[in-house]
Every structure is written in C-alpha cells, then in structure tokens.
Biopython code that builds the backbone (N, CA, C, O; Angstrom):
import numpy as np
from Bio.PDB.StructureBuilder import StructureBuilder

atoms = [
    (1, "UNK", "N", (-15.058, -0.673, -16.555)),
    (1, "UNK", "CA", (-14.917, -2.070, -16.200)),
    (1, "UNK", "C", (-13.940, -2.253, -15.046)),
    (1, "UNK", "O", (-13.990, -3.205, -14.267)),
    (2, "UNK", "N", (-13.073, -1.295, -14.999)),
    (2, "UNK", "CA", (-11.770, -1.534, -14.176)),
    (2, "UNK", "C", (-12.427, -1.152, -12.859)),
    (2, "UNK", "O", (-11.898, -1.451, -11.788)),
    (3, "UNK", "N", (-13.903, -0.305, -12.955)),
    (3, "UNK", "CA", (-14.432, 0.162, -11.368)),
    (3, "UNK", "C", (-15.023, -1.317, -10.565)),
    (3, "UNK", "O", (-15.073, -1.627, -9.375)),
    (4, "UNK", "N", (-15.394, -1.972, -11.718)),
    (4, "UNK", "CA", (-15.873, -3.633, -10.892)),
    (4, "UNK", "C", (-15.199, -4.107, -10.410)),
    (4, "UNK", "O", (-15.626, -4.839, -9.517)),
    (5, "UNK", "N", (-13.435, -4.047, -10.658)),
    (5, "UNK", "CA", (-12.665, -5.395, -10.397)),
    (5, "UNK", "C", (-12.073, -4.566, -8.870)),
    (5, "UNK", "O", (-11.895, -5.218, -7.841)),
    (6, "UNK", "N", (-11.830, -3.121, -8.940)),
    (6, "UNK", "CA", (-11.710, -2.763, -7.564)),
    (6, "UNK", "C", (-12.960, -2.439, -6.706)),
    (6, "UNK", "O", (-12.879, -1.664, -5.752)),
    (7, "UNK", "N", (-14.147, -3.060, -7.071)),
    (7, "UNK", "CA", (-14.975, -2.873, -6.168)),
    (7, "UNK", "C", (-15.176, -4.091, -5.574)),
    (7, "UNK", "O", (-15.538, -4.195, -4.402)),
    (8, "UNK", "N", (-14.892, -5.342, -6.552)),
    (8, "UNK", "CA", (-14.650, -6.581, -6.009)),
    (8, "UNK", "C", (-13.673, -6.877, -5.266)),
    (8, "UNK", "O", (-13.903, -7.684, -4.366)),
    (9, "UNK", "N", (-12.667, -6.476, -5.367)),
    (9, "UNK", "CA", (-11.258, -6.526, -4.343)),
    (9, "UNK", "C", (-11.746, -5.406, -2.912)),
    (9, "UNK", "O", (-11.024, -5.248, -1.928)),
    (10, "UNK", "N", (-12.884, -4.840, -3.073)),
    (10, "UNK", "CA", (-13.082, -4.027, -1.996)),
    (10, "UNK", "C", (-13.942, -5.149, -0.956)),
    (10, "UNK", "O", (-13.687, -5.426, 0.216)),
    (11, "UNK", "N", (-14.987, -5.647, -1.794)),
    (11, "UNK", "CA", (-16.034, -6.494, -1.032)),
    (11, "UNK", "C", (-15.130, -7.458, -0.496)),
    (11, "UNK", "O", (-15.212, -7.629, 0.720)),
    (12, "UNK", "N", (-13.925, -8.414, -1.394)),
    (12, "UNK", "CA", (-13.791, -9.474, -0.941)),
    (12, "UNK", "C", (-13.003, -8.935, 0.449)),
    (12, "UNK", "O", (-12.875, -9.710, 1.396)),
    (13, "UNK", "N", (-12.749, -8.261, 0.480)),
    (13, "UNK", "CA", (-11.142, -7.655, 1.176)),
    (13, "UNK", "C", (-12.198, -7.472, 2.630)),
    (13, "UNK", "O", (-11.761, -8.110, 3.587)),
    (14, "UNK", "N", (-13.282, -6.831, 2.862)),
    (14, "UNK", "CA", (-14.066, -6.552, 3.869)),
    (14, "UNK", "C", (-14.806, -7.837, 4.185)),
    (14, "UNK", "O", (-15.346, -8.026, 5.275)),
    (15, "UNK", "N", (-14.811, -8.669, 3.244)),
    (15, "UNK", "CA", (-15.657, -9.730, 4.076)),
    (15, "UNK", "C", (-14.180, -11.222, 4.521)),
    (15, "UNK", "O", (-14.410, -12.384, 4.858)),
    (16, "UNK", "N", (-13.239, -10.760, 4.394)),
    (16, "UNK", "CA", (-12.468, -11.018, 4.576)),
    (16, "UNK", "C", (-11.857, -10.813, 5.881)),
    (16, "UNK", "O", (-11.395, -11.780, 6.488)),
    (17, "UNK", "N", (-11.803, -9.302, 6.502)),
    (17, "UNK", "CA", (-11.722, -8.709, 7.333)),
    (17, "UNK", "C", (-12.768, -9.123, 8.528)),
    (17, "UNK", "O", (-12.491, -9.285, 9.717)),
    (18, "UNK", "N", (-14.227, -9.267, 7.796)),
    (18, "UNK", "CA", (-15.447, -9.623, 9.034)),
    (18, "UNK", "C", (-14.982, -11.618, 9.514)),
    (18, "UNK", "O", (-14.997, -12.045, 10.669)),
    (19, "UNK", "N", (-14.731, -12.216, 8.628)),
    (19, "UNK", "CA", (-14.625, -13.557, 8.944)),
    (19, "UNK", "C", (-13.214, -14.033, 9.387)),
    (19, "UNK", "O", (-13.140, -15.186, 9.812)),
    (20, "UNK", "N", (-12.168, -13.333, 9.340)),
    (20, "UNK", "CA", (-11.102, -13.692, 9.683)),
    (20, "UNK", "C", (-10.584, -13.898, 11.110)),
    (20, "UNK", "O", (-10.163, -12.946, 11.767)),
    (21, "UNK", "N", (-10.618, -15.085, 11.559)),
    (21, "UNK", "CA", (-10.109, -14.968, 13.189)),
    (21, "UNK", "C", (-8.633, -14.181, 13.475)),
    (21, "UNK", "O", (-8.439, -13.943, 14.666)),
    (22, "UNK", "N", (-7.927, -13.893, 12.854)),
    (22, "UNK", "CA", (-6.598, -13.498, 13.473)),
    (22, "UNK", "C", (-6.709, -11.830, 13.169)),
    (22, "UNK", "O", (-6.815, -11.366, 12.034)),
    (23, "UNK", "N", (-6.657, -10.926, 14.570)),
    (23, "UNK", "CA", (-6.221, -9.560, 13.984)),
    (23, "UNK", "C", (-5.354, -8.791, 12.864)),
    (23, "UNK", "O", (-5.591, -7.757, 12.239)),
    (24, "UNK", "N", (-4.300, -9.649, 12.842)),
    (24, "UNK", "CA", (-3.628, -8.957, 11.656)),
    (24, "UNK", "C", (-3.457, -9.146, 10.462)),
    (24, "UNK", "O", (-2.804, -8.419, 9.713)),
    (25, "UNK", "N", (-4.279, -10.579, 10.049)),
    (25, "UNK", "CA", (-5.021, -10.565, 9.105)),
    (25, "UNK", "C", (-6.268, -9.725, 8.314)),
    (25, "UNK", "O", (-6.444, -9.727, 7.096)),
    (26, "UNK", "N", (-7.078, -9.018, 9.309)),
    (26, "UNK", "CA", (-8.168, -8.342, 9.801)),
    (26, "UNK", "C", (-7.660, -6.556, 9.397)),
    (26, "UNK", "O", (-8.194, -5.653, 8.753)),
    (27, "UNK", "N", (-6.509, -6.676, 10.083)),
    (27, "UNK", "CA", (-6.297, -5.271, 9.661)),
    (27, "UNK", "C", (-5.324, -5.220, 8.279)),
    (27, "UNK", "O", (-5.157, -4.042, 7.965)),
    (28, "UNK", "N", (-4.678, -6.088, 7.421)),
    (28, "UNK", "CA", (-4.454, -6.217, 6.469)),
    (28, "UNK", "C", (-5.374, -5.941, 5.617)),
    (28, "UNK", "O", (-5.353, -5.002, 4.821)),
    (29, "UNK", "N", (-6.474, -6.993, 5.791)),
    (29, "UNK", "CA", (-7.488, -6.794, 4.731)),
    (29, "UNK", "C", (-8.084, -5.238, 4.729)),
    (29, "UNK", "O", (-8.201, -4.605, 3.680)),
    (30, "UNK", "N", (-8.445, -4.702, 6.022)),
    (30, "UNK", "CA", (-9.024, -3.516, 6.077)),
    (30, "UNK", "C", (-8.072, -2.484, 5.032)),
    (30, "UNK", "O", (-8.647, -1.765, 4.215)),
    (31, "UNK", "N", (-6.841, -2.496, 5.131)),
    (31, "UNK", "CA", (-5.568, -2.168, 4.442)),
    (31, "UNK", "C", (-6.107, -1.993, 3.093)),
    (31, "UNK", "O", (-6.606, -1.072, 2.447)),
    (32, "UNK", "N", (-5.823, -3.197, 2.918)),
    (32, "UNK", "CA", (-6.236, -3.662, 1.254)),
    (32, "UNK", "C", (-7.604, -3.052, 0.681)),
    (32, "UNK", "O", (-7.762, -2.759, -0.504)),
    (33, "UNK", "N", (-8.732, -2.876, 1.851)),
    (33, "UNK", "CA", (-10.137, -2.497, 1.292)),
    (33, "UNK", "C", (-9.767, -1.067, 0.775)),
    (33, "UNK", "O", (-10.196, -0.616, -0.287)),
    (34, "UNK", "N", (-8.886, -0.359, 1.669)),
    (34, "UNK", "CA", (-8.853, 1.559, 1.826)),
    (34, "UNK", "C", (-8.312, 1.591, 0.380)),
    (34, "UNK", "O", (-8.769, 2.300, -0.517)),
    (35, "UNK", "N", (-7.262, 0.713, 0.269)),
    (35, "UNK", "CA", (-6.398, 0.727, -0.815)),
    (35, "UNK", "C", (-7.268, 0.900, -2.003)),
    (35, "UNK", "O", (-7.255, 1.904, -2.715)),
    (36, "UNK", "N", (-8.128, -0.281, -2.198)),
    (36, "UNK", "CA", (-8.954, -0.513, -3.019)),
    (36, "UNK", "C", (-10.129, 0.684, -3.471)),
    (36, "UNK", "O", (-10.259, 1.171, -4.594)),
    (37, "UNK", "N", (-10.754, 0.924, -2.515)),
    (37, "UNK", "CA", (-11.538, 2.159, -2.526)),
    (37, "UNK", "C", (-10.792, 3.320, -3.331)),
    (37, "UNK", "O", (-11.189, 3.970, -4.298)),
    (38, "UNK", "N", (-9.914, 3.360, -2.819)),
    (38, "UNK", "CA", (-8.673, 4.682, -3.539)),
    (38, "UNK", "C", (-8.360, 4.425, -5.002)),
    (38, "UNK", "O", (-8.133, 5.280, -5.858)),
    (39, "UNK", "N", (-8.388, 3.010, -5.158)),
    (39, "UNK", "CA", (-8.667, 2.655, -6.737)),
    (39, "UNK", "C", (-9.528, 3.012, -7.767)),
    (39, "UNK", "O", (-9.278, 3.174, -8.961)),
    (40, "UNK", "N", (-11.004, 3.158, -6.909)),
    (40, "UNK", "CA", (-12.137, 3.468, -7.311)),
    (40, "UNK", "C", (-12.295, 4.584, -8.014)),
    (40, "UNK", "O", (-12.534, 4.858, -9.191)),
    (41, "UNK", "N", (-11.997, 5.511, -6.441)),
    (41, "UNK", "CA", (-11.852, 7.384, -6.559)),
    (41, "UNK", "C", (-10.797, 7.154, -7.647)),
    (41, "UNK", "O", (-10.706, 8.305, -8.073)),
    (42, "UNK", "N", (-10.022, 6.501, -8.308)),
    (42, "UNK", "CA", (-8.707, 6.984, -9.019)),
    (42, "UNK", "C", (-9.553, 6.773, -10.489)),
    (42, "UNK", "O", (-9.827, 7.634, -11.325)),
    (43, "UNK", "N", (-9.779, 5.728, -10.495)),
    (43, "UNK", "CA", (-10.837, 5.566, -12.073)),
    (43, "UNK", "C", (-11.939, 6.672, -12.280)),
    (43, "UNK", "O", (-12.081, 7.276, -13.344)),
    (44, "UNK", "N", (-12.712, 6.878, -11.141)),
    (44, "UNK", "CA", (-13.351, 8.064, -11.477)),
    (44, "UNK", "C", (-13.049, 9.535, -11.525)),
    (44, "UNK", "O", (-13.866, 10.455, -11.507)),
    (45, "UNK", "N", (-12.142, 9.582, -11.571)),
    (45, "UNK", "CA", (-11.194, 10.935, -11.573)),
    (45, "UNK", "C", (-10.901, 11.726, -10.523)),
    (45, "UNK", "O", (-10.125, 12.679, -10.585)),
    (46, "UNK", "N", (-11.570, 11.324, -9.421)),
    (46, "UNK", "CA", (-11.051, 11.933, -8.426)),
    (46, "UNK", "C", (-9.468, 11.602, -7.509)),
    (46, "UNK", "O", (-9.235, 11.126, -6.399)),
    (47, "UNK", "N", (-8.703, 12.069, -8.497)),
    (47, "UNK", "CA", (-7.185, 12.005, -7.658)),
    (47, "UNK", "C", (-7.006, 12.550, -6.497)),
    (47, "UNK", "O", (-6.213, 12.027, -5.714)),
    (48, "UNK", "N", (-7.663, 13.636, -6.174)),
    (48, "UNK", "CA", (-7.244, 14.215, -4.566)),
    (48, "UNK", "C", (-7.567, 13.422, -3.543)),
    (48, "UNK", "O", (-6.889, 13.087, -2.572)),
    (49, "UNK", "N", (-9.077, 13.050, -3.959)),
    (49, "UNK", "CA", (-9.603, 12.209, -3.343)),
    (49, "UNK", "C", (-8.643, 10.834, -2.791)),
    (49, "UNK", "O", (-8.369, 10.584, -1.617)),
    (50, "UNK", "N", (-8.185, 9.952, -4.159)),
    (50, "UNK", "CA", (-7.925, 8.922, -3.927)),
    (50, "UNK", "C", (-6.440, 8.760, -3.239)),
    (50, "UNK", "O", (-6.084, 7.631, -2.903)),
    (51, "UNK", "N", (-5.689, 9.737, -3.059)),
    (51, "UNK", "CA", (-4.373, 10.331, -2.454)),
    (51, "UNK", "C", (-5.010, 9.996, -0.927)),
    (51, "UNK", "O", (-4.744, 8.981, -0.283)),
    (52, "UNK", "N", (-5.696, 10.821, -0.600)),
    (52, "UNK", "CA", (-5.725, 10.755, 0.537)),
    (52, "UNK", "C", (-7.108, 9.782, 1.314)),
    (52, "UNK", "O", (-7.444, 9.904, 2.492)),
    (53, "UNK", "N", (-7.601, 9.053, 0.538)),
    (53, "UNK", "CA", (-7.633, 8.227, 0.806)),
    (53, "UNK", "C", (-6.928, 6.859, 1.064)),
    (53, "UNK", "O", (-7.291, 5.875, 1.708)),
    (54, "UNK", "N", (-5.651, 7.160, 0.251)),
    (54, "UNK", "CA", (-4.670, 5.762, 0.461)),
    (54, "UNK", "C", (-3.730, 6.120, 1.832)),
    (54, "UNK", "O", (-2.987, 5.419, 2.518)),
    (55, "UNK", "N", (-4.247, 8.008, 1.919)),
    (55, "UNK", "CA", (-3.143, 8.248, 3.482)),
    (55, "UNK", "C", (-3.545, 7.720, 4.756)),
    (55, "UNK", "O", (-2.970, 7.101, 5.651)),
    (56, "UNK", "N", (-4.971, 8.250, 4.520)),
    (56, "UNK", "CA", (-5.561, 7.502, 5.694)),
    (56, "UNK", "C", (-5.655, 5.969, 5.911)),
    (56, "UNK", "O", (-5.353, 5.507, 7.011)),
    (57, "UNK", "N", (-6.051, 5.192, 4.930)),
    (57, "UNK", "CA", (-6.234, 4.186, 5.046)),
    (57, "UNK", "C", (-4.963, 3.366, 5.910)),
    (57, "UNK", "O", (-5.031, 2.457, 6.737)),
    (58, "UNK", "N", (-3.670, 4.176, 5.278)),
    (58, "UNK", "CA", (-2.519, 3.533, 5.706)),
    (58, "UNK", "C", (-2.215, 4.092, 7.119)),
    (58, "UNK", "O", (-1.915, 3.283, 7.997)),
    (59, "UNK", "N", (-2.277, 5.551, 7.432)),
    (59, "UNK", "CA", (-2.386, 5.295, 8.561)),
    (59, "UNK", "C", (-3.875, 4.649, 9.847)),
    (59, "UNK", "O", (-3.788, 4.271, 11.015)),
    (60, "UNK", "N", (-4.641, 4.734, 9.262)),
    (60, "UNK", "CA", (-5.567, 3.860, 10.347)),
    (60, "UNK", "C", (-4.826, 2.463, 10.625)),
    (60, "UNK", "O", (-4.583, 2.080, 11.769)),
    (61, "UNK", "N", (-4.431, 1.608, 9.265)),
    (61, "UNK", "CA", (-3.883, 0.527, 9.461)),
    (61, "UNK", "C", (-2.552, 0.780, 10.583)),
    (61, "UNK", "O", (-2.522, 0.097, 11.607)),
    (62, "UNK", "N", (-1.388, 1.880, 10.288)),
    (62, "UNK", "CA", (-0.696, 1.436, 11.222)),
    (62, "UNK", "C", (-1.168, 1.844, 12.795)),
    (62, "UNK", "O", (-0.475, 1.586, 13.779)),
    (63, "UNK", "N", (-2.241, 2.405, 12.837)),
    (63, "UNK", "CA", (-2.667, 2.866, 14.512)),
    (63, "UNK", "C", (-3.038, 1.365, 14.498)),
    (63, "UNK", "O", (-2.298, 0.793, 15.299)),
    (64, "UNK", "N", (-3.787, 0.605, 13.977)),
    (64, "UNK", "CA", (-4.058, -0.326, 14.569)),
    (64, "UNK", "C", (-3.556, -1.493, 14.731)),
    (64, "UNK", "O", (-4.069, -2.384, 15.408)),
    (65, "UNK", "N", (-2.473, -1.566, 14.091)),
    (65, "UNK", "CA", (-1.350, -2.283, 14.430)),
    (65, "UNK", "C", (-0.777, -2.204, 15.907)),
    (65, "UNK", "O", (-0.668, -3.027, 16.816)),
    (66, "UNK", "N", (-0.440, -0.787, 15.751)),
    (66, "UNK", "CA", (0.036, -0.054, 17.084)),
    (66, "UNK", "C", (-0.780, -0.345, 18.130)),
    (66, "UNK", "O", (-0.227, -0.729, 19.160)),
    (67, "UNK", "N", (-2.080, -0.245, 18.111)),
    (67, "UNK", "CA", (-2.777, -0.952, 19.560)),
    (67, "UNK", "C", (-3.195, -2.490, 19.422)),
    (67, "UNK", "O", (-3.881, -2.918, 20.349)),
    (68, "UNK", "N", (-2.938, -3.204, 18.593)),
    (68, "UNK", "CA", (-2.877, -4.484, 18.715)),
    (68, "UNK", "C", (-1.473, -5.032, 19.213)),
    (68, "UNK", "O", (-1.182, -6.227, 19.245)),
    (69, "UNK", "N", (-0.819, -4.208, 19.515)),
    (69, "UNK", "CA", (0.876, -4.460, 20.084)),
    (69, "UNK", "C", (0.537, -4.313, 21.438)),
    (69, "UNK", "O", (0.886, -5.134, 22.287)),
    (70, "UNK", "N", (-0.260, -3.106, 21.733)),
    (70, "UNK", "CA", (0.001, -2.264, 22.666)),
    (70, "UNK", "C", (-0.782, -3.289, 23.559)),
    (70, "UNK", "O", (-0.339, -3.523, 24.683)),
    (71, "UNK", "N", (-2.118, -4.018, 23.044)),
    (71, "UNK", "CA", (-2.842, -4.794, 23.618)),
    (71, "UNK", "C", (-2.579, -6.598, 24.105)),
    (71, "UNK", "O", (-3.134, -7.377, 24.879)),
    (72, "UNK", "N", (-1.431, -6.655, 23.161)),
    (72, "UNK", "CA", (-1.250, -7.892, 23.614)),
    (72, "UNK", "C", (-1.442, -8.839, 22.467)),
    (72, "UNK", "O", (-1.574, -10.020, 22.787)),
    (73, "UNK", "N", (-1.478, -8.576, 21.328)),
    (73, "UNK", "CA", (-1.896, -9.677, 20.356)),
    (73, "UNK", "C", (-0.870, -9.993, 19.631)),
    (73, "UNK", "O", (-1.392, -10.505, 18.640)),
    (74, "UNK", "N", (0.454, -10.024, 19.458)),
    (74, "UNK", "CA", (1.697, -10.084, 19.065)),
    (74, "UNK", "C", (2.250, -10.880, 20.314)),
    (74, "UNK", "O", (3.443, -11.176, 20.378)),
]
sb = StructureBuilder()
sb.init_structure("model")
sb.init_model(0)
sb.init_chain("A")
sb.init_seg("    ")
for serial, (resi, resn, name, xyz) in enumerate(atoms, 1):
    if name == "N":
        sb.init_residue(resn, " ", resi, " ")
    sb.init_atom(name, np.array(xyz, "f"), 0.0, 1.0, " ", f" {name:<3s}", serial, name[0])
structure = sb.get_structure()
C-alpha cells in the first residue's frame, strides 16, 4: 500500500514540475519526484538501488540549480 502513496507523490511531484512556471519550483519538484522514486525502490527491497537513486537525484537537482544561476534566473 505504502508503494501507491509514493507513486502518487511521484506523479503529483512531475506534473507539478511540467505545469509550474517558475524554475525552481520545477527543479524542486523534480527533487521531490527522484526522492520519491527512491521510496519506491526502498519498499520493494531494493536498498542499493534506492541509495543511489536519492544520490543522483540530489545531485542532478543541485547541477541544475547551478545552471539556473549560471543562466540568469536568480
């Protein structure tokens, strides 16, 4: 049951991400989706998995932070 409620925090989190006008809102949510996903892998037993899925996720988020600076949106 607990795989629905992070698969729902995955959907909302990405369609969240597609409709949101402000970038760093956008990459928050994307944040929150990786996060979420890693929730998933964690209920289904895959821990290695869901480790490094929360690494990446976090760093994609801060690269893209980093070129939304770099670009001018701050």
């Amino acid at each position: 049951m607990i795989v629905w409620a992070f698969a729902a925090v995955t959907m909302m989190a990405v369609l969240m991400a597609t409709f949101v006008g402000d970038v760093r809102r956008a990459i928050l949510a994307l944040w929150v989706a990786g996060l979420a996903i890693g929730g998933v892998y964690l209920t289904i037993g895959a821990e290695l998995l869901a480790i490094v899925q929360w690494i990446v996720s976090t760093l994609v988020a801060i690269s893209f932070v980093f070129f939304a600076v770099m670009f001018g949106e701050y």
